[in-house]
N, C-alpha and C positions, 0 to 999 in steps of 0.2 A: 811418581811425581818428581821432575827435575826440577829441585829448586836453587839450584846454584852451579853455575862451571866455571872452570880455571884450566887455563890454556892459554895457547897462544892463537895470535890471529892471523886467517888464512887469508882473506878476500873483506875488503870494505864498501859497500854501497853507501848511498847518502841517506840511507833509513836504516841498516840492517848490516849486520856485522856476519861471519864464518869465523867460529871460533875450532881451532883444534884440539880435541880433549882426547889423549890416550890412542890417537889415531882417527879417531871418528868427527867429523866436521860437522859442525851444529849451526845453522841459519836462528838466528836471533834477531827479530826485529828491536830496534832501536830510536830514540831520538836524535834528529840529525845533529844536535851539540853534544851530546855524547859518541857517537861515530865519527863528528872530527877530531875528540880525542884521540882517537887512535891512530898507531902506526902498524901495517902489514910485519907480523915477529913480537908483536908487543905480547907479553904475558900479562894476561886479565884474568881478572874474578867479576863473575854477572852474575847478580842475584834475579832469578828466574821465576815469570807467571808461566806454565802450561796450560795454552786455549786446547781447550779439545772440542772439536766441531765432529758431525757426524762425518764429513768429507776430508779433512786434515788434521794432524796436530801441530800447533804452532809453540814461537817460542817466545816470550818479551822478555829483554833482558836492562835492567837498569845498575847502577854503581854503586847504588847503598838501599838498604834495606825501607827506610824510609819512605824513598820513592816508589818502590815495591808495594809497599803497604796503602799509601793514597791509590795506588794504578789498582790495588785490588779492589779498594773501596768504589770505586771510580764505576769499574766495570757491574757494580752490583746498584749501579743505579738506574734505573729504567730508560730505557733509550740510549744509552752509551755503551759502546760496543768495543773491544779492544783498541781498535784504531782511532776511536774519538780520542777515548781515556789517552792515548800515548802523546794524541795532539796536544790536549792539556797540558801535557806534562811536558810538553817541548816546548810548551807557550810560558807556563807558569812554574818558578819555584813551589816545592812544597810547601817552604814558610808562606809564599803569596795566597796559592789554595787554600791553606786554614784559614786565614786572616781574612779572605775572599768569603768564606764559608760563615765565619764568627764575626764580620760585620753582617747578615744576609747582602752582600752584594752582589749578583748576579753576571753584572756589567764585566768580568773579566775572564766569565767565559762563554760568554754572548759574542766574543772576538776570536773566536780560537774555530778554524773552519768545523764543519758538521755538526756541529752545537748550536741549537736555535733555540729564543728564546723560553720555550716551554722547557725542552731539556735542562736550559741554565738552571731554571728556579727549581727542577725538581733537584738538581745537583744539591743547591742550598739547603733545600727542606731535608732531603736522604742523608747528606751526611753532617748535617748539624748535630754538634758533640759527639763526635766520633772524630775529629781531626784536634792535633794542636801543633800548633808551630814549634818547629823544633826551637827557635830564639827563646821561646817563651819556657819550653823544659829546661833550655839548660844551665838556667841557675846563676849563682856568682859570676861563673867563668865569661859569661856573657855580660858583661858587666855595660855600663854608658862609656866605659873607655873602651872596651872590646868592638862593643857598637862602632863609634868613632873611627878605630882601626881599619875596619871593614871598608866602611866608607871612602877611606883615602883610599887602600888597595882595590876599591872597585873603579876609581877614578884612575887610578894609573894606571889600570890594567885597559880602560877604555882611551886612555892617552897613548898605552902599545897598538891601540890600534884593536882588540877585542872589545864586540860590541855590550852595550849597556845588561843586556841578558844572559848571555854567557858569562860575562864577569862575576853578575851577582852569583849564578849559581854554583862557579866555582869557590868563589868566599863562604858562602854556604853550607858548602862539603866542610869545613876547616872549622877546625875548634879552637877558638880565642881566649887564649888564657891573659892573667896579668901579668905576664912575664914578657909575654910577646909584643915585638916590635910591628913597625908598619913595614921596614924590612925584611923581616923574616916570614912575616903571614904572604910578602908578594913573593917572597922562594919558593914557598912551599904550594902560591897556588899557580904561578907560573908552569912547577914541576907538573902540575895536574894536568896545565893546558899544553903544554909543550911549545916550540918555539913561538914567538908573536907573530902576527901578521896582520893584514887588513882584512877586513870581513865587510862584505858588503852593505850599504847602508838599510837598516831597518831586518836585519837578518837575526 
């Protein structure tokens, strides 16, 4: 079972990354806002699903374990097959899918291609209390002022020109403590995203 690699990157597609590990190059499918993270050289850690099919082995690779953990859930729901599960998960933050999940709302991933209706709701039903948003675990640190923080930095970060869903998900990644500024969470999530740019509308 590969469940994690660290290397560097050979080749980037707009799904799917060529990670090089110890010499051997590894195809990892990916979310297209995580593959423009990356730069060709960049040294990554991808925490790893292995699809094993009777005809391939594949690889899904995402940035934090979390997301790992919804994509595994995902795929053990009836009707969702690796490639829906990663669409979701291009569509939607992890905190969104819980919160999607523990209201039963269906409607946000009735939006995300190959997901139809009936799939949405089994989504609901299958993993009802089995998810929690990471906002919700983590305690003090996540305070109404950290909240707040977020906020401004996903506003600036949509003011550099990254759109309203990449923003959120890079603030996301980031643990807000009470020490931290609205300056320093946009350092440390700009580092994430690398330099700004325009992204196209609705992307």
């Amino acid at each position: 079972m590969i469940s994690s690699l660290r290397g560097h990157v050979l080749h980037l597609d707009p799904d799917s990354v060529i990670v090089d590990v110890a010499g051997v190059g590894y195809l990892v499918a990916v979310t297209p806002g995580l593959a423009r993270e990356f730069h060709v050289g960049d040294e990554t850690v991808l925490h790893t699903s292995l699809i094993v099919r009777e005809d391939a082995l594949s690889l899904v690779g995402f940035r934090d374990r979390d997301e790992l953990g919804v994509f595994t859930q995902l795929i053990g729901v009836s009707g969702v097959g690796p490639k829906s599960a990663l669409g979701v998960l291009a569509a939607l933050t992890v905190t969104q899918i819980a919160e999607a999940v523990d209201a039963e709302d269906d409607a946000p991933f009735r939006k995300v291609s190959g997901i139809g209706p009936k799939t949405a709701k089994l989504i609901i039903v299958q993993l009802a209390g089995k998810l929690i948003a990471p906002a919700r675990a983590a305690g003090p640190a996540q305070s109404a002022s950290g909240s707040g923080i977020a906020e401004q930095v996903v506003t600036a970060l949509v003011g550099l020109g990254w759109s309203d869903r990449v923003s959120r998900e890079a603030v996301a990644q980031l643990t807000i403590t009470a020490q931290d500024t609205v300056s320093s969470v946009l350092k440390r999530a700009l580092s994430t995203l690398g330099p700004a740019r325009k992204e196209q509308s609705g992307v």
